[in-house]
C-alpha positions in Angstrom: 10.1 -4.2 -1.4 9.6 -4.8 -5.1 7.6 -8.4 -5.5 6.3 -9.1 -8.9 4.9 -12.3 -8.7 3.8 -14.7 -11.2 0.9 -16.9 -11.0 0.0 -18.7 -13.6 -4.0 -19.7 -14.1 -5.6 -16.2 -12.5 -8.3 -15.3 -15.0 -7.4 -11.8 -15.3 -3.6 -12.4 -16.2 -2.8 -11.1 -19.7 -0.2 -13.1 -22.0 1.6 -10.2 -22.4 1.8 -8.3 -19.0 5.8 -7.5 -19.8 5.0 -5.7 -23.2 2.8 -3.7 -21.5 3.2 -0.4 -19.5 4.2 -1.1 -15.7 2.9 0.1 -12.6 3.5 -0.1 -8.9 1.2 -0.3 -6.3 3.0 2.2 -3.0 2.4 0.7 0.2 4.2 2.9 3.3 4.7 1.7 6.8 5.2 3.6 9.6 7.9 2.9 11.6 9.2 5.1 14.5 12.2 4.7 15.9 10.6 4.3 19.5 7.4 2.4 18.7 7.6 0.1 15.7 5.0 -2.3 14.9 5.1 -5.9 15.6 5.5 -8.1 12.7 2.1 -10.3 12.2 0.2 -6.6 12.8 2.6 -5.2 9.9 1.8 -8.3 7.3 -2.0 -8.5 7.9 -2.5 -4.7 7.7 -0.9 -4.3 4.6 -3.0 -7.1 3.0 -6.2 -5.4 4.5 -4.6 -2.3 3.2 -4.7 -4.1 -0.4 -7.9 -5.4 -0.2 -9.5 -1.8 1.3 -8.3 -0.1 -2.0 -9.3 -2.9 -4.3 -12.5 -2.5 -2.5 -12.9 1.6 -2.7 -15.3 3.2 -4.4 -12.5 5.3 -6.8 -11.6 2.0 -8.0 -14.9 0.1 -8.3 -17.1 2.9 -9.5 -17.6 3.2 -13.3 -15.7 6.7 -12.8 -13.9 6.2 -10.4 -10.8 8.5 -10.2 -8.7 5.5 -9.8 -10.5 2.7 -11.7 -8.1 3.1 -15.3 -4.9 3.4 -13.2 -5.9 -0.1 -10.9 -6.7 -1.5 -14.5 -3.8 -0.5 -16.0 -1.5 -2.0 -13.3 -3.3 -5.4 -13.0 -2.9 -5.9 -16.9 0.7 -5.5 -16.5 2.7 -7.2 -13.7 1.3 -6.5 -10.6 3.9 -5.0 -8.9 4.1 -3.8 -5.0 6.7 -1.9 -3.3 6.5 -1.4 0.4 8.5 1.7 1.7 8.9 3.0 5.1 8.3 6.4 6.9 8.6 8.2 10.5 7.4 11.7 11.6 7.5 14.9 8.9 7.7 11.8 6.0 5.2 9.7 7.3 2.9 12.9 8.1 4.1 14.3 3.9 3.1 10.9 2.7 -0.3 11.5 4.4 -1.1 14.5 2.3 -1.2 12.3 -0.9 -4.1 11.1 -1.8 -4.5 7.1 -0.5 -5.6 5.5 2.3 -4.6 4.6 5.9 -5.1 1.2 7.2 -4.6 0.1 10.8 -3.9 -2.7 12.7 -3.0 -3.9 16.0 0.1 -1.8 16.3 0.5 -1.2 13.0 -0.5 1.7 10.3 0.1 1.4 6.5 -1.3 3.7 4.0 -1.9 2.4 0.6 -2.1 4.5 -3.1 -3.1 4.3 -5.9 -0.7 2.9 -8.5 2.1 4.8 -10.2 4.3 4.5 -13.0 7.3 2.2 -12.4 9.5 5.1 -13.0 6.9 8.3 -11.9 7.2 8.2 -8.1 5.6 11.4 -6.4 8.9 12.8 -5.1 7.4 12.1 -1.5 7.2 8.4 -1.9 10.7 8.0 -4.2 12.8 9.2 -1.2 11.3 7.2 1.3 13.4 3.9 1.9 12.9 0.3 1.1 15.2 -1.3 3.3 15.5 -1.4 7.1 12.0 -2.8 7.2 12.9 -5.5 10.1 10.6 -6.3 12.6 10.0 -8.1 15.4 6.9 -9.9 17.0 5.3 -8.9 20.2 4.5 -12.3 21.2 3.4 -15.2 19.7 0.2 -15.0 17.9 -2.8 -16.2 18.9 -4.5 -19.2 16.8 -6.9 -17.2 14.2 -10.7 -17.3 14.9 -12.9 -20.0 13.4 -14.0 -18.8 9.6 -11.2 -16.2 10.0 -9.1 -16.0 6.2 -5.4 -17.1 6.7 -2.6 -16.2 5.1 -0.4 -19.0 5.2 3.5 -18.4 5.1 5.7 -20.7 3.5 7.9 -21.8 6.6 11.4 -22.7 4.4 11.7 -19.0 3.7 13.3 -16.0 4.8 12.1 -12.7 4.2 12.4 -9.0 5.4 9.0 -7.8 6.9 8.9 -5.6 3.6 9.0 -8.2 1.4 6.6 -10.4 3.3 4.3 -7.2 3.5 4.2 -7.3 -0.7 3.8 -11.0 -0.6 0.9 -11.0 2.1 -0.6 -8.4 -0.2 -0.9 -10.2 -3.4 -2.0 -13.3 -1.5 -5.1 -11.2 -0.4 -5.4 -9.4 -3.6 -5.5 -13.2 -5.5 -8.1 -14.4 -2.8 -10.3 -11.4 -3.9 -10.0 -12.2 -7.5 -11.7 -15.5 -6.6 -14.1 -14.4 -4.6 -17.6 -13.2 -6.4 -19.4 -10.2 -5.2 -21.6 -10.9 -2.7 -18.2 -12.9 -1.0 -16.5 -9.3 -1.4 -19.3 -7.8 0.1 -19.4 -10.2 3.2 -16.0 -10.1 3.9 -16.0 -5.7 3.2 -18.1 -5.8 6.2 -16.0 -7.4 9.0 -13.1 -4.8 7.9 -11.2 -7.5 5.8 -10.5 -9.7 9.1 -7.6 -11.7 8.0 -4.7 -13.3 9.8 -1.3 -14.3 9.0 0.6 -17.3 10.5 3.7 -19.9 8.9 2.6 -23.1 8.4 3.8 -26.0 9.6 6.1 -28.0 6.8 3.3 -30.5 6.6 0.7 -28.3 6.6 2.4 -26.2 3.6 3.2 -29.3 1.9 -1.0 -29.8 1.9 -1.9 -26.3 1.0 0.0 -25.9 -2.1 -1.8 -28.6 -3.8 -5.4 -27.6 -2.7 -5.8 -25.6 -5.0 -6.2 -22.3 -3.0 -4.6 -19.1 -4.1 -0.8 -19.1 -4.4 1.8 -16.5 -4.9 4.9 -17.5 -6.3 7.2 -14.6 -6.6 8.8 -13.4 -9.8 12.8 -13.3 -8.1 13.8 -10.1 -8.4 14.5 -9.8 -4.9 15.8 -11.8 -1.6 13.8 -15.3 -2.8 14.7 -17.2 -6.0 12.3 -16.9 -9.1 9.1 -19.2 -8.8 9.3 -19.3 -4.6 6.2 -19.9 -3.2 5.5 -17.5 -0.8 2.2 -17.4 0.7 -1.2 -19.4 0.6 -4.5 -17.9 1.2 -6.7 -19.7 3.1 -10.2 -18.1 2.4 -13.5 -20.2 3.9 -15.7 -19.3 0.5 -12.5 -20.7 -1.6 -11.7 -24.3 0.5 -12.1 -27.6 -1.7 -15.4 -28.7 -1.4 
């Protein structure tokens, strides 16, 4: 699901991210007809699934193999599209170079960006839609220190789309974060949760002044929506 966002303040935001060239981070779930993953599993594996390829060596290293292409994409708009895949496409989509993420009973594989118009013809087939799913239960209340993702309760959006917007919350929280704080939370496997706020409780954590993502509009949600708070211990008001 395509989910530009916009968030105004983030050090590394260019002032001209439209007049540059765009990119598009791929994020695939698997979803079998038979055995789909629940919802909350879905959401916080892709954002682990962000934060695992911010985190990889190609990226990091000084030559890393995908270190210009993550550059290139953050100084544009920083653009996710979450697709979805069962059996031969899931297993094709494995054979490009990325990475799989899993999660409770969920599995996402990540790339590296892409032009917004030079799909590998494995990922451009794959659908967007249909990316519906339901929860397993409800979740359990995250561990003490655990990072939340907070939904925005007033708003309704496709697993896909939520997947994108759990994603650049995580990726915003790691902008923030310095690099012994990347390092610290590398090593527990990204733990993260994701969980709706309560109305009041969203009412408080927009004005904290922890990371927010408010989407750019070009799909489901109006332009400006705020879609998701991350809740990171090293970033809470002192």
């Amino acid at each position: 699901m395509s989910s530009p966002f916009d968030a105004p303040g983030t050090p590394d935001e260019p002032a001209d991210r439209d007049g540059r060239e765009q990119f598009v981070l791929p994020l695939v779930v698997r979803l079998e007809r038979t055995d789909p993953p629940a919802r909350t599993d879905a959401l916080e594996t892709s954002a682990r699934a962000v934060l695992t390829l911010l985190a990889d060596p190609r990226v990091t290293g000084a030559d890393g193999e995908w270190s210009e292409r993550v550059a290139a994409w953050e100084d544009a708009r920083i653009r996710k599209v979450v697709r979805r895949a069962r059996g031969g496409e899931w297993r094709k989509a494995g054979e490009l170079p990325g990475i799989t993420v899993t999660g409770g009973t969920a599995e996402v594989r990540v790339f590296p960006p892409v032009p917004l118009d030079g799909w590998p013809k494995e990922l451009a087939k794959l659908q967007v839609s249909g990316t519906d799913l339901e929860e397993a239960g409800e979740p359990a209340e995250p561990l003490p220190g655990t990072p939340v993702l907070w939904l925005n309760p007033d708003l309704e959006m496709s697993a896909g789309k939520t997947m994108a917007q759990t994603g650049h919350a995580a990726q915003l929280a790691w902008w923030r974060l310095d690099d012994g704080q990347r390092k610290e939370w590398a090593q527990t496997g990204f733990a993260l949760a994701v969980r709706t706020a309560t109305p009041a409780a969203w009412a408080e954590l927009t004005a904290s002044g922890l990371p927010l993502v408010r989407d750019a509009g070009f799909t489901e949600i109006a332009p400006g929506s705020c879609t998701v708070v991350a809740d990171h211990p090293a970033l809470r008001p002192a």
